[in-house]
PQR file with spaces between the fields and no chain letter, atoms N, CA, C, O and H, PARSE charges and radii, in Angstrom:
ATOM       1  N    UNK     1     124.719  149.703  189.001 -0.4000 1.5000
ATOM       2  CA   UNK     1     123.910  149.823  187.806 -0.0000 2.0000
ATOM       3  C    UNK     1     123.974  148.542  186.978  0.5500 1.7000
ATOM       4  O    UNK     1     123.409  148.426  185.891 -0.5500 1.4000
ATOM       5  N    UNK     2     124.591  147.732  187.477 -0.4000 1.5000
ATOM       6  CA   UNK     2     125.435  146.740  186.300 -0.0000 2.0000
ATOM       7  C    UNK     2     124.388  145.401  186.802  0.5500 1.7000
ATOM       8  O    UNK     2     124.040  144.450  186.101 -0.5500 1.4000
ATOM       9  H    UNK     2     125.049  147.827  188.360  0.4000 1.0000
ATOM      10  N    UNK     3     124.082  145.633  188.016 -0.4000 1.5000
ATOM      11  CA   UNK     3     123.182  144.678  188.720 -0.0000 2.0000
ATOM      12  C    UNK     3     121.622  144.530  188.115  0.5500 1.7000
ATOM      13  O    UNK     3     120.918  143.653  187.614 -0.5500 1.4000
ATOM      14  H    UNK     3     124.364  146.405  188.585  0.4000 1.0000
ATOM      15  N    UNK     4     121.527  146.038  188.504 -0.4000 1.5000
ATOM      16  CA   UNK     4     120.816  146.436  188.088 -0.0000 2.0000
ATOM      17  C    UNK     4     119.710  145.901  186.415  0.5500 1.7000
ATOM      18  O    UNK     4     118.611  145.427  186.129 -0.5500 1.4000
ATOM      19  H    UNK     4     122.098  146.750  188.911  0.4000 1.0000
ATOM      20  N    UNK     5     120.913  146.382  185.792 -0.4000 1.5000
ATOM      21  CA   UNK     5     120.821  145.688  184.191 -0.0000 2.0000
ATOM      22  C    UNK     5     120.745  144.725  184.120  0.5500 1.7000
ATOM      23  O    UNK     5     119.878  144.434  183.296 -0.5500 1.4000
ATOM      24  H    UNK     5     121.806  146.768  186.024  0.4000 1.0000
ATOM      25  N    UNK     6     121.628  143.121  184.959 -0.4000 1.5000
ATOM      26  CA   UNK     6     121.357  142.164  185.116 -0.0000 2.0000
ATOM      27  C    UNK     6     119.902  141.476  185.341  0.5500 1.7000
ATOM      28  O    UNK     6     119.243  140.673  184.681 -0.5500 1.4000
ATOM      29  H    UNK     6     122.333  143.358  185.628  0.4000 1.0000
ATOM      30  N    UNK     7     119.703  142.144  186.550 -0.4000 1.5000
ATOM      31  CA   UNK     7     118.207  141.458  187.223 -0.0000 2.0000
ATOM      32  C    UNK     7     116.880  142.222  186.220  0.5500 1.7000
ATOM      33  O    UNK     7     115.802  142.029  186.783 -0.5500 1.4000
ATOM      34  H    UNK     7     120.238  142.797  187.086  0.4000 1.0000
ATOM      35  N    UNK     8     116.689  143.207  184.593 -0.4000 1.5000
ATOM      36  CA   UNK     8     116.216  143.521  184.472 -0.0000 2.0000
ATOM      37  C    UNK     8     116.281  142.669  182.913  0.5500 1.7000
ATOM      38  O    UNK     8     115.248  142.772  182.250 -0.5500 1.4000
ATOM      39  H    UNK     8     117.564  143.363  184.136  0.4000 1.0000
ATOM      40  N    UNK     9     117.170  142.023  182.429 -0.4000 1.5000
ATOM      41  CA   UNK     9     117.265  141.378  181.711 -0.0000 2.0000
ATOM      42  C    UNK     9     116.999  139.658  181.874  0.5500 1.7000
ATOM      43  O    UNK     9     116.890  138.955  180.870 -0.5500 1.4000
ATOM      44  H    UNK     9     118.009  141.940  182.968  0.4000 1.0000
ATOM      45  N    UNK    10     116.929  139.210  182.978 -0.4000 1.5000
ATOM      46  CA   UNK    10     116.886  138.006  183.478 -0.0000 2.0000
ATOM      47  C    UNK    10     115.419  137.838  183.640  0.5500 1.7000
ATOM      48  O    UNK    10     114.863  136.837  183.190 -0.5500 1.4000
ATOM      49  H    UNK    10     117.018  139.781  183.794  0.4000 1.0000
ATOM      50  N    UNK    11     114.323  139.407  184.683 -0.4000 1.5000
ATOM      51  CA   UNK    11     113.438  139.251  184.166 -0.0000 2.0000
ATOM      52  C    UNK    11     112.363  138.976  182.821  0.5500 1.7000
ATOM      53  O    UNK    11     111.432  138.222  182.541 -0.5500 1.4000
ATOM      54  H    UNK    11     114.775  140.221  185.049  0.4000 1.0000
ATOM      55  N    UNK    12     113.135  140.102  182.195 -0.4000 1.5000
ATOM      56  CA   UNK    12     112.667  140.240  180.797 -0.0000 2.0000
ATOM      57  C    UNK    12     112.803  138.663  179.556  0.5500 1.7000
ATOM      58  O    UNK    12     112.401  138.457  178.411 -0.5500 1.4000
ATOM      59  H    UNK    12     113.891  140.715  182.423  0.4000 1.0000
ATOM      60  N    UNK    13     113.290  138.154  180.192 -0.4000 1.5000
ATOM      61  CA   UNK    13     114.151  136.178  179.636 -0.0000 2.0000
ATOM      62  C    UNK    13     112.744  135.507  179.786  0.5500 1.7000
ATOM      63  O    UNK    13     111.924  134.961  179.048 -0.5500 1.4000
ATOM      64  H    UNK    13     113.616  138.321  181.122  0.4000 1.0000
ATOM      65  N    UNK    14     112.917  135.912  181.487 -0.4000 1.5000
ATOM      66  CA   UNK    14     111.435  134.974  181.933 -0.0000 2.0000
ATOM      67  C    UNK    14     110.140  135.264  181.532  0.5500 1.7000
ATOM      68  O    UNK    14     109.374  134.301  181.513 -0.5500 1.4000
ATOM      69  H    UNK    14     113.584  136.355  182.086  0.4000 1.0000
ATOM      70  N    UNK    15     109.731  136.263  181.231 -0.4000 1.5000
ATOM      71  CA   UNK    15     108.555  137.114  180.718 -0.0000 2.0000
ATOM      72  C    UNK    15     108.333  136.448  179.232  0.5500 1.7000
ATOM      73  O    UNK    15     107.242  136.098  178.783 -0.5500 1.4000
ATOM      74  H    UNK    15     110.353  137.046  181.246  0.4000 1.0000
ATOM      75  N    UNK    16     109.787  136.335  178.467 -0.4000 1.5000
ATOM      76  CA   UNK    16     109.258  136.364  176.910 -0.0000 2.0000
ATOM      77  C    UNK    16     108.838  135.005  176.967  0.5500 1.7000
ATOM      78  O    UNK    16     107.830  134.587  176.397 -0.5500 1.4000
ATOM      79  H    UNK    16     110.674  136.620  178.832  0.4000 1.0000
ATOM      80  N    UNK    17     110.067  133.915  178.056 -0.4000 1.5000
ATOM      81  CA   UNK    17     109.728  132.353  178.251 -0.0000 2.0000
ATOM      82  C    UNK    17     107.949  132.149  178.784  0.5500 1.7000
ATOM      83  O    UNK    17     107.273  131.121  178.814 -0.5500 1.4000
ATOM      84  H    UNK    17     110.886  134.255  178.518  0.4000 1.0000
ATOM      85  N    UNK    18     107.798  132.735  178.939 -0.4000 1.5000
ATOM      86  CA   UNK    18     106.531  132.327  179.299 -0.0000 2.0000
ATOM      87  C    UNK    18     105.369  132.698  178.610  0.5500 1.7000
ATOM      88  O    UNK    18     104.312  132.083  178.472 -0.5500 1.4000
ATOM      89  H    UNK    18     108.347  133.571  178.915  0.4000 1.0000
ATOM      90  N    UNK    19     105.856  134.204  178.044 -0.4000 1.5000
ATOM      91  CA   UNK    19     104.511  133.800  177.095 -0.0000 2.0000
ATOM      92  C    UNK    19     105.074  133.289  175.727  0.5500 1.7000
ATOM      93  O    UNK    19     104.400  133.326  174.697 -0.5500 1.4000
ATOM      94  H    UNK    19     106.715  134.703  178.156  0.4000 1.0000
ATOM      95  N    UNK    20     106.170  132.879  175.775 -0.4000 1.5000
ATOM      96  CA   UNK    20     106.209  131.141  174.371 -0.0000 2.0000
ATOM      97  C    UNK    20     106.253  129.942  174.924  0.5500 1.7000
ATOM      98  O    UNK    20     106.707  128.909  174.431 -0.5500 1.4000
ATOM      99  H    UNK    20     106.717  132.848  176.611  0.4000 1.0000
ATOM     100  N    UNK    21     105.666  130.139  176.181 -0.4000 1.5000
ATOM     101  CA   UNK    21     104.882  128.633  177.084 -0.0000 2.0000
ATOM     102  C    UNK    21     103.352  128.664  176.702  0.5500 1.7000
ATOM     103  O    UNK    21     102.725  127.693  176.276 -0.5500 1.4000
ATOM     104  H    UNK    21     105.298  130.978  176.581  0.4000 1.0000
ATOM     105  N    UNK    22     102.780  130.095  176.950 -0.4000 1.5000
ATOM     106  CA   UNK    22     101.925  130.058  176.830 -0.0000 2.0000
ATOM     107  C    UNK    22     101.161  130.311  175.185  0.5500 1.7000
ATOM     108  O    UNK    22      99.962  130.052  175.084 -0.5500 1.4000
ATOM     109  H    UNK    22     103.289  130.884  177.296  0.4000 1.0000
ATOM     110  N    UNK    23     101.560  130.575  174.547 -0.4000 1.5000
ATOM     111  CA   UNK    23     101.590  130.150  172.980 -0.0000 2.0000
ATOM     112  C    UNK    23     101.918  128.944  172.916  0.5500 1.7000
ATOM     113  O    UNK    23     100.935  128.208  172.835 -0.5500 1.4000
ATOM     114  H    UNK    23     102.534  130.786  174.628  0.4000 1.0000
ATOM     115  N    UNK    24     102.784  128.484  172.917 -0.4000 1.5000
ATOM     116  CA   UNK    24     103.068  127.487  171.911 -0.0000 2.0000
ATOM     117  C    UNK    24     102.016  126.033  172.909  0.5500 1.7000
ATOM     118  O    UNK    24     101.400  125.311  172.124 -0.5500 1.4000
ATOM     119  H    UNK    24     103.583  129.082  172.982  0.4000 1.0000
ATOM     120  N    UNK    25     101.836  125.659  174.415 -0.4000 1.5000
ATOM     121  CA   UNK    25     101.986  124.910  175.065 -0.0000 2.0000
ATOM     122  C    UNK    25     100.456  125.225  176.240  0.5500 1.7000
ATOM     123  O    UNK    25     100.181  124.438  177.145 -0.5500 1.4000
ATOM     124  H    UNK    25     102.336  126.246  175.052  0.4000 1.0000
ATOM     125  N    UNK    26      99.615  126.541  175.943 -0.4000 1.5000
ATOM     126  CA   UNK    26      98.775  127.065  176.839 -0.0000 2.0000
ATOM     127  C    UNK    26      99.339  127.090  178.138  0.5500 1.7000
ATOM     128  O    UNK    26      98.486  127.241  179.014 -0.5500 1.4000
ATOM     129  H    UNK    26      99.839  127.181  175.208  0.4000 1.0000
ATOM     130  N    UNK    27     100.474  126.993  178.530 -0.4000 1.5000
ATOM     131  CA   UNK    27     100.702  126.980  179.840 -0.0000 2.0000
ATOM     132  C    UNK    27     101.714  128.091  180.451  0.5500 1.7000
ATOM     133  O    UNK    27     102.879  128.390  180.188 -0.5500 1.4000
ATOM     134  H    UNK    27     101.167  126.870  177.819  0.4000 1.0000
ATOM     135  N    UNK    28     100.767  128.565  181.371 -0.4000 1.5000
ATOM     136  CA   UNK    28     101.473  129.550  182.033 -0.0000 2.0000
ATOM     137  C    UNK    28     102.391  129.455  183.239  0.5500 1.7000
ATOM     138  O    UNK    28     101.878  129.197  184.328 -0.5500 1.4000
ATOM     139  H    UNK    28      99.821  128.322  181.584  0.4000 1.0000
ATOM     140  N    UNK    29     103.928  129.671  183.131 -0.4000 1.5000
ATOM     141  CA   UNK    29     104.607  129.147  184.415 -0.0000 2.0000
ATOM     142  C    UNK    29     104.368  129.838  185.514  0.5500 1.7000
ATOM     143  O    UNK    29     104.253  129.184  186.551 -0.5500 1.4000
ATOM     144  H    UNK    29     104.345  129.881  182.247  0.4000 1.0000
ATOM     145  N    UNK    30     104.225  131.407  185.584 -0.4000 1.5000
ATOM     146  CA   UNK    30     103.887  132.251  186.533 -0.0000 2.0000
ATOM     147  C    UNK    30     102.648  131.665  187.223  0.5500 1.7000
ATOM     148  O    UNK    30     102.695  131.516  188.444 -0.5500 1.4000
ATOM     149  H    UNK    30     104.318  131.938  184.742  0.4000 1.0000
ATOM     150  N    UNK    31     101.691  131.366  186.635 -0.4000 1.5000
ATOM     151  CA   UNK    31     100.324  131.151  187.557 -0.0000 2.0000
ATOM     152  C    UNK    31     100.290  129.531  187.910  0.5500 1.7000
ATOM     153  O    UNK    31      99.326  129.017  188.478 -0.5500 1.4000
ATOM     154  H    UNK    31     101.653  131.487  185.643  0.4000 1.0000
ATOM     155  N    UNK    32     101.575  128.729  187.463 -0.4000 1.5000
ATOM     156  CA   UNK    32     101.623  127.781  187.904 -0.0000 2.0000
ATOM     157  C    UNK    32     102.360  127.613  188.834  0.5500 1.7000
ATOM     158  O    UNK    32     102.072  126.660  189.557 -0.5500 1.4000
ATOM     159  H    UNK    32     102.358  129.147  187.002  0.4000 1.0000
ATOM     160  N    UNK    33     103.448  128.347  189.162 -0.4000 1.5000
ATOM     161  CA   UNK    33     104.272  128.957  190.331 -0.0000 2.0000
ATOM     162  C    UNK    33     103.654  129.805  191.725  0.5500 1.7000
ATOM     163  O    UNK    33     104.039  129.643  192.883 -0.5500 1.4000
ATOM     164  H    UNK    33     103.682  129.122  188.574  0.4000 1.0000
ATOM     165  N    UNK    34     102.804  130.558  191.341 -0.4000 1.5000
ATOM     166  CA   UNK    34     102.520  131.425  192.428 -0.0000 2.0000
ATOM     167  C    UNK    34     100.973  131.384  192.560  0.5500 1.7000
ATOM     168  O    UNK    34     100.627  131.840  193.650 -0.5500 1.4000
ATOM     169  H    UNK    34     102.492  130.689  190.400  0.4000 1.0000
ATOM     170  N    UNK    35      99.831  130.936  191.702 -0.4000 1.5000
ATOM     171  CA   UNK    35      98.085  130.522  191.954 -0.0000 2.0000
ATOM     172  C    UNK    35      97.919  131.684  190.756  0.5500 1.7000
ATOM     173  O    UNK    35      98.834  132.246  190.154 -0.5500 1.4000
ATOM     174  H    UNK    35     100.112  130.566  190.816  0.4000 1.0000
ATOM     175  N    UNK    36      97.000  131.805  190.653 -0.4000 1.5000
ATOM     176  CA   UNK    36      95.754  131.905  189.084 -0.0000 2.0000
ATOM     177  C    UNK    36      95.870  133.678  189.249  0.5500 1.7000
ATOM     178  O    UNK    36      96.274  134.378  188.320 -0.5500 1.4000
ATOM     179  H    UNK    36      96.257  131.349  191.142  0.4000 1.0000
ATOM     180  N    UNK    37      95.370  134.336  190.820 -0.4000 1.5000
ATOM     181  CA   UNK    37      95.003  135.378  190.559 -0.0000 2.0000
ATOM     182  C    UNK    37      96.169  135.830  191.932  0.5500 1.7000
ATOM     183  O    UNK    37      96.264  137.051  192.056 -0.5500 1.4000
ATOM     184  H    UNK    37      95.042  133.768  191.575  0.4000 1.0000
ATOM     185  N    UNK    38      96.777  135.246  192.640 -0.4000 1.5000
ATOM     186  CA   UNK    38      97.101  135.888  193.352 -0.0000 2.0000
ATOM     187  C    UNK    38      98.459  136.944  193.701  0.5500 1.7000
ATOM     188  O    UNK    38      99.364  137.015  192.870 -0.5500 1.4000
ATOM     189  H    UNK    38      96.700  134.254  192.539  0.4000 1.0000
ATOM     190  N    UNK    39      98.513  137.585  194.726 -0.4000 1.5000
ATOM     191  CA   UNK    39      99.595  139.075  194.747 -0.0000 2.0000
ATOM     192  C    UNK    39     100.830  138.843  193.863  0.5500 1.7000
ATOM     193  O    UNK    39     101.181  139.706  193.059 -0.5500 1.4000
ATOM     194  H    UNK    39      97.778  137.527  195.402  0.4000 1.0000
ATOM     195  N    UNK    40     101.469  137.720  194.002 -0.4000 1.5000
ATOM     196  CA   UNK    40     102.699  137.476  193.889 -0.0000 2.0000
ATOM     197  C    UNK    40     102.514  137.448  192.053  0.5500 1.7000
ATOM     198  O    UNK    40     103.324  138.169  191.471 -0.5500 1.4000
ATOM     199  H    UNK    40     101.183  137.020  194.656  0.4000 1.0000
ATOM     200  N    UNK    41     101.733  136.839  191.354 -0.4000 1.5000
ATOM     201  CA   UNK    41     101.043  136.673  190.341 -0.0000 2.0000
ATOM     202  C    UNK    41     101.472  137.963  189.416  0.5500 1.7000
ATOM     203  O    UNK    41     102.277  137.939  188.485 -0.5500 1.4000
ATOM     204  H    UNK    41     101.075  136.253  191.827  0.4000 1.0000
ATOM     205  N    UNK    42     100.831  138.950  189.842 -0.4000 1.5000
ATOM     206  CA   UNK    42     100.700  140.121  189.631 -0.0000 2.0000
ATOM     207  C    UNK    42     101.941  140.723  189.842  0.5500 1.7000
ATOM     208  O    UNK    42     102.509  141.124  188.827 -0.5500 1.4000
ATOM     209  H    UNK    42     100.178  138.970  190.599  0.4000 1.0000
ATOM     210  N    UNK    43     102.667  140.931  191.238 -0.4000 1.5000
ATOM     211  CA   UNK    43     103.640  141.390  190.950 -0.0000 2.0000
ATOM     212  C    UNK    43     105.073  140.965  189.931  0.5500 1.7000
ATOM     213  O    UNK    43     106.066  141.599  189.574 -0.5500 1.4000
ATOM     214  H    UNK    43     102.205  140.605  192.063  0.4000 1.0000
ATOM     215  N    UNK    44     104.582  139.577  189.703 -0.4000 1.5000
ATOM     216  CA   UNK    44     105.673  139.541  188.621 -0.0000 2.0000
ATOM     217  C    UNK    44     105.530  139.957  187.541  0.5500 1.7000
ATOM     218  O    UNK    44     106.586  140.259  186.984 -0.5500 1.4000
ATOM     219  H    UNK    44     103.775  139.063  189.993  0.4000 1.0000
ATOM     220  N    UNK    45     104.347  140.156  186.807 -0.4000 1.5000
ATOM     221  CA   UNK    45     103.866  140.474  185.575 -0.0000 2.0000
ATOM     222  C    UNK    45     104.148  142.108  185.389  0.5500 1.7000
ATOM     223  O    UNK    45     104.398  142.662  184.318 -0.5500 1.4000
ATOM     224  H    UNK    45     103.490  139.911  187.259  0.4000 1.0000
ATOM     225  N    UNK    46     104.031  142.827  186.878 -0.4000 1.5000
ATOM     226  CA   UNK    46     104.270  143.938  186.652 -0.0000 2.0000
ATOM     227  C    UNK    46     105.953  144.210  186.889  0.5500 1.7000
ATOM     228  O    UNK    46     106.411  145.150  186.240 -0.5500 1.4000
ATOM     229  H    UNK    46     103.829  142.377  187.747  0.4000 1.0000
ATOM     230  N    UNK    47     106.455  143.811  187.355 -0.4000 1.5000
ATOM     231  CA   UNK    47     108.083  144.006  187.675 -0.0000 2.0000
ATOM     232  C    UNK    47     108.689  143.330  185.884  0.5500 1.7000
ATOM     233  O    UNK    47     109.649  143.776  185.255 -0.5500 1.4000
ATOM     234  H    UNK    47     106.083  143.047  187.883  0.4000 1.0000
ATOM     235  N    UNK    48     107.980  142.456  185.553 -0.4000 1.5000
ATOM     236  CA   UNK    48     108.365  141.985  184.304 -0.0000 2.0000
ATOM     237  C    UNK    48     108.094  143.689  183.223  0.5500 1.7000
ATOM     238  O    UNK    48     109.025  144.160  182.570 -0.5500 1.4000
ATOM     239  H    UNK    48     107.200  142.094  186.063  0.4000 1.0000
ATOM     240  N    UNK    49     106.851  144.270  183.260 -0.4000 1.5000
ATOM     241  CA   UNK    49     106.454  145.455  182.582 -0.0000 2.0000
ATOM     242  C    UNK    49     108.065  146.266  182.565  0.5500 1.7000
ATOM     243  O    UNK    49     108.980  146.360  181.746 -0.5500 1.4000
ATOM     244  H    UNK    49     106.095  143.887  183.791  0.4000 1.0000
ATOM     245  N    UNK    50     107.803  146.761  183.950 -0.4000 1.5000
ATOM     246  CA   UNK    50     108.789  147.368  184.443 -0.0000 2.0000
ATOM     247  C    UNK    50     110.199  147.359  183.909  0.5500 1.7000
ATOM     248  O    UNK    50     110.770  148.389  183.550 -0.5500 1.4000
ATOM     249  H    UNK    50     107.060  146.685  184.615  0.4000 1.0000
ATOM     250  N    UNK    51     110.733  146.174  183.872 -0.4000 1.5000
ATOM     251  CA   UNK    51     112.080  145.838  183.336 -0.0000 2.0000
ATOM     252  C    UNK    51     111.844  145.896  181.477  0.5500 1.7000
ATOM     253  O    UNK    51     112.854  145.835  180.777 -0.5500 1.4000
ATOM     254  H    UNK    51     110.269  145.337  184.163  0.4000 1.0000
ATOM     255  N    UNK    52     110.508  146.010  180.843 -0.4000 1.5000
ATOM     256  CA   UNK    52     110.874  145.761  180.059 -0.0000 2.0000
ATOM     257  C    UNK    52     111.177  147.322  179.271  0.5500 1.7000
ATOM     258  O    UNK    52     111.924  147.428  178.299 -0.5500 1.4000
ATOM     259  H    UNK    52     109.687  146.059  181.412  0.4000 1.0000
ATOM     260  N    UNK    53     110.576  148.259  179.785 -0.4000 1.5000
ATOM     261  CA   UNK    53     110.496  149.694  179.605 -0.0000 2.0000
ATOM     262  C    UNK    53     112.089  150.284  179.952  0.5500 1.7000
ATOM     263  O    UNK    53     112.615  151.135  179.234 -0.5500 1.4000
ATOM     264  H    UNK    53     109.969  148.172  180.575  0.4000 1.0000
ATOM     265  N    UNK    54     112.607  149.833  180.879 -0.4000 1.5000
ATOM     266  CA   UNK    54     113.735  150.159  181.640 -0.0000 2.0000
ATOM     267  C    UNK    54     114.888  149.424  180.331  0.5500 1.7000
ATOM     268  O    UNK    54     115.515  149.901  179.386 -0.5500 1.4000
ATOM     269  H    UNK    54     112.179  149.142  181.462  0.4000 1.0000
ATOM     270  N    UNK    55     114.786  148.589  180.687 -0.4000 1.5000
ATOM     271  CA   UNK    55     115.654  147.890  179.327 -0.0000 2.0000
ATOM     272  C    UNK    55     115.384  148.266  178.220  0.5500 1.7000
ATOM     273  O    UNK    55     116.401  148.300  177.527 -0.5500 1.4000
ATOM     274  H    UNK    55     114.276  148.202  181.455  0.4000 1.0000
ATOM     275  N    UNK    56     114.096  148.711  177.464 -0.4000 1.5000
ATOM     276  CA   UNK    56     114.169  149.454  175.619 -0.0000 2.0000
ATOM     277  C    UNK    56     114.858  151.015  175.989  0.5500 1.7000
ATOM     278  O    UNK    56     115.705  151.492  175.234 -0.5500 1.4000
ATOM     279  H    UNK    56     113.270  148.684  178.027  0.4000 1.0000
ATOM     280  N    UNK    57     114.264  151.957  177.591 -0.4000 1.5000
ATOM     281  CA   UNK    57     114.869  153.313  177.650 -0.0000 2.0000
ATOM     282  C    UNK    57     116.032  153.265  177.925  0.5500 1.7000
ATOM     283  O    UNK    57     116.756  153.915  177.171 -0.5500 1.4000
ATOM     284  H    UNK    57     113.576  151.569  178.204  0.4000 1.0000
ATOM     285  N    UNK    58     116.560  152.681  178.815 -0.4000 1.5000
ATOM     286  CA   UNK    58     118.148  152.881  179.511 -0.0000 2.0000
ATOM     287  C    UNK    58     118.984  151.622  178.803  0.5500 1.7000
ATOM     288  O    UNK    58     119.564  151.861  177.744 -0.5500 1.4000
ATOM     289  H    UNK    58     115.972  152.154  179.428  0.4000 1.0000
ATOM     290  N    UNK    59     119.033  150.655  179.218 -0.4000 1.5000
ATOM     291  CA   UNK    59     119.706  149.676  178.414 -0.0000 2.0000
ATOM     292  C    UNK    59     120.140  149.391  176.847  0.5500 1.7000
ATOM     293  O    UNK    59     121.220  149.085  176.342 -0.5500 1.4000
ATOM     294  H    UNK    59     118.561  150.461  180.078  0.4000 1.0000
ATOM     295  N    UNK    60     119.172  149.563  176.443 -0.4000 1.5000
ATOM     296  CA   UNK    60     119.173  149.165  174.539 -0.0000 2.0000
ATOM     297  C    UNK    60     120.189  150.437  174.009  0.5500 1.7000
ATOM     298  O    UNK    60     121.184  150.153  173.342 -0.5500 1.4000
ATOM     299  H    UNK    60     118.295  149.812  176.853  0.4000 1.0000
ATOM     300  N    UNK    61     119.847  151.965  174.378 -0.4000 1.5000
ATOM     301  CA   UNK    61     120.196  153.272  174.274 -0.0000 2.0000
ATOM     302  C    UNK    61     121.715  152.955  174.222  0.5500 1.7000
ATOM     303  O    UNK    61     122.445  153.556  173.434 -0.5500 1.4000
ATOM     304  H    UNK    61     119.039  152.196  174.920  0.4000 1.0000
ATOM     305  N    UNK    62     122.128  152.115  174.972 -0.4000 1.5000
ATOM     306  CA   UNK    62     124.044  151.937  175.221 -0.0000 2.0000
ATOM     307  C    UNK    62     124.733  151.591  174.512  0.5500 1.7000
ATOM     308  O    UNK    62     125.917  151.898  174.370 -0.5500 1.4000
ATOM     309  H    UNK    62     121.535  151.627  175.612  0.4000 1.0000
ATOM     310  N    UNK    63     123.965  150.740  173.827 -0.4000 1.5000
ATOM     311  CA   UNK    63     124.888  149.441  172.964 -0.0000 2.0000
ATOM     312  C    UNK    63     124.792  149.981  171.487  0.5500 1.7000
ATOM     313  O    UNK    63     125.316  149.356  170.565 -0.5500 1.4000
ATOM     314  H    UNK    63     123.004  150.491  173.943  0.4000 1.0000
């Protein structure tokens, strides 16, 4: 579980970093990493969702 929490917080790092790339700088690292529209694109944006729901229900709840 502890892993778990790890890799859901590390996402959630990269998610906020990027959209204060993309504010502050217009630049998006995800679609500069993986192309504009494609799978991989997407699945990070959604695994980013994912972790961030998981981390306000299960995570935040602990501390």
């Amino acid at each position: 579980m502890k892993t778990l929490n790890s890799v859901a917080m590390v996402l959630l790092i990269v998610g906020g970093l990027n959209w204060g790339l993309v504010g502050l700088f217009n630049f998006n690292l995800v679609t500069f990493l993986f192309g504009m529209t494609g799978f991989l694109t997407n699945l990070v944006y959604v695994l980013v969702g994912i972790s961030a729901v998981y981390v306000a229900l299960v995570v935040l709840p602990k501390k």
